[in-house]
C-alpha positions in Angstrom: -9.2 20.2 9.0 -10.7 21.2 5.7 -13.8 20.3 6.3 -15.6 21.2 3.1 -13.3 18.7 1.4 -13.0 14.9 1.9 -11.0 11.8 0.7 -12.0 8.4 -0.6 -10.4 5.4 -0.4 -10.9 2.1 -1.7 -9.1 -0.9 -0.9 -8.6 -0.3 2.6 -6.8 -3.1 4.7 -4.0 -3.5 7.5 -1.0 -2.1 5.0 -1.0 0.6 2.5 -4.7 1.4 2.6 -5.0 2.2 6.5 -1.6 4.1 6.0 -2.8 6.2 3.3 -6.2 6.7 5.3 -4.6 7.8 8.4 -2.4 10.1 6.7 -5.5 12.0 4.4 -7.5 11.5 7.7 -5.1 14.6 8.9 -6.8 16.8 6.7 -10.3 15.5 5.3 -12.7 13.8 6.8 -12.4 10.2 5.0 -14.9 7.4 3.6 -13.3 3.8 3.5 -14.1 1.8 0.8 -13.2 -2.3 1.4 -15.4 -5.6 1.0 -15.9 -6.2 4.6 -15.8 -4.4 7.7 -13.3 -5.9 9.6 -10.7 -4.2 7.1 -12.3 -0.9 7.7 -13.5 -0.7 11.3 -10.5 -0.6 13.4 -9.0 2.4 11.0 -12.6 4.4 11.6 -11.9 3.9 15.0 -8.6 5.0 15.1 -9.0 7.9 13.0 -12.3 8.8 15.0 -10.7 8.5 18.4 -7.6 10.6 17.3 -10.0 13.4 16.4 -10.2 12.9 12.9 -13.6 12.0 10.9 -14.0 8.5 9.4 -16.7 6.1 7.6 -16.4 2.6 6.2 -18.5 1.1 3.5 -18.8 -2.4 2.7 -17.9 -2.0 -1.1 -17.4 -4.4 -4.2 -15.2 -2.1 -6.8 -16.2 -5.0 -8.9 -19.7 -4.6 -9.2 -21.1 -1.2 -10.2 -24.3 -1.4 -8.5 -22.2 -1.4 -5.1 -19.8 1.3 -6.1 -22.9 3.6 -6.9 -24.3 2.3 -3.6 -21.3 3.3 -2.0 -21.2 7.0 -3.4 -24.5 7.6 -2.5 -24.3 7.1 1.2 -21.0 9.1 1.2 -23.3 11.7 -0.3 -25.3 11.5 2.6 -23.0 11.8 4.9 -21.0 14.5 3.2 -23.9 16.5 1.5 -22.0 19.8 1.4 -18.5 18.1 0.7 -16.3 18.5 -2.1 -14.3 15.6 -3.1 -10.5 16.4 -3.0 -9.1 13.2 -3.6 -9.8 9.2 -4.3 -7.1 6.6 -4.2 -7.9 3.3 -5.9 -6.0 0.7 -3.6 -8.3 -2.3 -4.6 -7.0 -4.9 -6.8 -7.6 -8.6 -7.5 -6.9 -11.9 -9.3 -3.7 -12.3 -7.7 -2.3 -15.6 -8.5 1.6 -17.1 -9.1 1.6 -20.5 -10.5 2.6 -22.0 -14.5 0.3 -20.4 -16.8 -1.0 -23.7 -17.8 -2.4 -24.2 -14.7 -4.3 -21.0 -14.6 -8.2 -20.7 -15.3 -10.0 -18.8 -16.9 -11.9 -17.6 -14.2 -8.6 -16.4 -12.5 -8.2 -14.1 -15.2 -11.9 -12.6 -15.1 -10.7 -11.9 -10.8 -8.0 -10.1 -11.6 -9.6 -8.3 -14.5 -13.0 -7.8 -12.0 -10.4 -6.6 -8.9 -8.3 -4.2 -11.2 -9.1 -2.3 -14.7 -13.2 -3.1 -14.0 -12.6 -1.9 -10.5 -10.8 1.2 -11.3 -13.6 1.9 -14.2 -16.2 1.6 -11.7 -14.7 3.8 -9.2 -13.7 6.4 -11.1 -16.8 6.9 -13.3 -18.1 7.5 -9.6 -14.9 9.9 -8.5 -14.3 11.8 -11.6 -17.0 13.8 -11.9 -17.2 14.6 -8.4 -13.6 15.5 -8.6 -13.9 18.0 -11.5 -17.1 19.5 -9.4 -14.2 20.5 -7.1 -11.5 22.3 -9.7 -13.3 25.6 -10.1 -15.0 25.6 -6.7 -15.0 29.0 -4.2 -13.1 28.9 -2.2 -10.6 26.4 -3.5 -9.4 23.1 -2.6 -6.2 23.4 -0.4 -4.9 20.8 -3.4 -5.5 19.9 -7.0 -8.5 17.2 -6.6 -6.7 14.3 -7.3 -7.0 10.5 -8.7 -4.5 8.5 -7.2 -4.5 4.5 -8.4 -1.3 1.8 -7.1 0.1 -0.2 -9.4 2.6 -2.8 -9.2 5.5 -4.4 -10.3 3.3 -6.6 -12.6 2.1 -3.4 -14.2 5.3 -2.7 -16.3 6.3 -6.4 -16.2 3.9 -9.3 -16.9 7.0 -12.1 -15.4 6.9 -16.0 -15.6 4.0 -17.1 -13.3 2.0 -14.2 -12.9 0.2 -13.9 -16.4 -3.2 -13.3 -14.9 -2.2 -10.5 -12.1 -0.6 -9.1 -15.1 -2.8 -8.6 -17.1 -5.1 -6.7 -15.0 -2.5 -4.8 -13.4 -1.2 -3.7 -17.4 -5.2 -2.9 -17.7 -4.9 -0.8 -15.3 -1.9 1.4 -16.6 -3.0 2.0 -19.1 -6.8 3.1 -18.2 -4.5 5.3 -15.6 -3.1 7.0 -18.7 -6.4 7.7 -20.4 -7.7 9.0 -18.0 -4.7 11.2 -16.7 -4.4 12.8 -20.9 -8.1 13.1 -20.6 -9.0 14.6 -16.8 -5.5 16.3 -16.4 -6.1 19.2 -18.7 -9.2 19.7 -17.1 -7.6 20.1 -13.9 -7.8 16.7 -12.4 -4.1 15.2 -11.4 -4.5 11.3 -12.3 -1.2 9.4 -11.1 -0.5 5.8 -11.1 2.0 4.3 -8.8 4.1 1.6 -9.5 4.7 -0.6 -6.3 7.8 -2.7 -7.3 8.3 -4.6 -4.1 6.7 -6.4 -1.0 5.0 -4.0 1.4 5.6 -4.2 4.8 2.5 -5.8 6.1 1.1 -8.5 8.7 0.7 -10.8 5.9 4.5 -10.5 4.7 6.2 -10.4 8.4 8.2 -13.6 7.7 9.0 -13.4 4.2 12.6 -13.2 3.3 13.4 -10.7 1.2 16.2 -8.9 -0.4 18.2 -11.1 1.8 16.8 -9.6 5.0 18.4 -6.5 4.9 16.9 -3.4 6.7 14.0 -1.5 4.6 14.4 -4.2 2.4 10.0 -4.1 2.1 8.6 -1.3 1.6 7.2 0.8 4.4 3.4 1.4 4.0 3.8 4.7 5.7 6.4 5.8 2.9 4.1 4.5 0.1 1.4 7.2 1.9 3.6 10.3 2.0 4.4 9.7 -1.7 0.8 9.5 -2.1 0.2 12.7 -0.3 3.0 14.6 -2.1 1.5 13.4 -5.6 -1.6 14.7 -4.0 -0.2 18.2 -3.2 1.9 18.6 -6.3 1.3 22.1 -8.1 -1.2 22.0 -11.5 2.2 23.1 -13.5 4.4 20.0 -12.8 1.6 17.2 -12.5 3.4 13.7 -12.0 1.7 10.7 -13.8 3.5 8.0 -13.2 5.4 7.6 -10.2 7.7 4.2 -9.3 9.0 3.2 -5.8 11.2 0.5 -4.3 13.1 -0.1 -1.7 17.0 0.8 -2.0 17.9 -2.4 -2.4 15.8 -3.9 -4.9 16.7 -4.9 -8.4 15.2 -3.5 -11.5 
């Protein structure tokens, strides 16, 4: 394990967050980054017990005082660490109903859960992340900036106006910051999730007519995280899109 290096990861929960944890956790320690603790704890444990190293903090992307909170205690308990790579999971707002019966306060979630969340997290990441480009020795990787996305990012459908929004807030904050960090040695990549994930919550959802692999597999979604993550400084990825075989686009 490269222990002078660590991973952070926000929005960690029973699908894509504790799968990309458990598969960074096999070669940084890891901090885990979610609103309450019972999304964290049983992935610190299970990373812990496995022999891997593993914190949770009760975090509010949201809120900037929290986020800075946050970074602080990871300090602590990584004083000598160099950050290798964050992944912004979090997100917000998420709401499908007629746009007439929206509120404005569903629009300032999804705008608090995504693009305010990602801005608060990576004013806190970024500069710890191009701390670790010229470092001796090296990080095994580029330090990295990882942020998922959705269907909603590229597509604002009937319905799902607010979620959209945020979502296409957060594309293109991804951009800026990739045209801004990248040069500087910091891959920033945005992944767009254009499915349903294979999680608790979406067991009995019928989709793509049932047919195998038809979700996506949260453990897939993490290896493509981990090969963004590992991708040489000469072809840097920024934008990445996955779905299952079967879905339409």
């Amino acid at each position: 394990m490269a222990s002078k290096f660590y991973a952070v990861i926000a929005g960690v929960g029973s699908g894509t967050g504790r799968s990309v944890a458990l598969k960074f956790a096999k070669t940084y320690p890891v901090a885990l980054l979610a609103r309450k603790p019972e999304s964290y704890n049983d992935i610190v444990a299970e990373i812990n017990q496995a022999g891997g190293r593993a914190i949770g903090i009760s975090t509010d992307t949201s809120d900037t005082k929290s986020v800075v909170s946050a970074f602080e205690a990871i300090k602590k308990e990584f004083p000598d660490g160099k950050l290798a790579a964050a992944i912004y999971n979090a997100s917000g707002g998420f709401s499908r109903k007629p746009f007439l019966e929206h509120t404005v306060e569903e629009l300032q979630q999804s705008l608090a859960g995504s693009p305010i969340g990602l801005f608060n997290f990576a004013q806190s990441t970024v500069p710890l992340l191009l701390s670790s480009v010229d470092v001796s020795p090296p990080p095994p990787y580029p330090p990295t900036l990882i942020i998922t996305g959705a269907t909603a990012s590229v597509r604002g459908s009937a319905r799902f106006g607010t979620f959209a929004a945020g979502k296409f807030a957060v594309r293109a904050l991804s951009q800026s910051l990739a045209r801004e960090f990248g040069p500087q040695g910091v891959h920033v990549a945005h992944v767009i999730v254009d499915g349903v994930i294979d999680i608790p919550r979406t067991k009995e959802w019928s989709v793509n007519d049932g047919k195998d692999d038809g979700k996506i597999d949260p453990d897939a979604i993490a290896e493509n995280y981990w090969y963004l993550h590992t991708q040489h400084r000469s072809s840097f990825t920024q934008e990445l899109d996955i779905r299952p075989y079967v879905e339409k686009f």
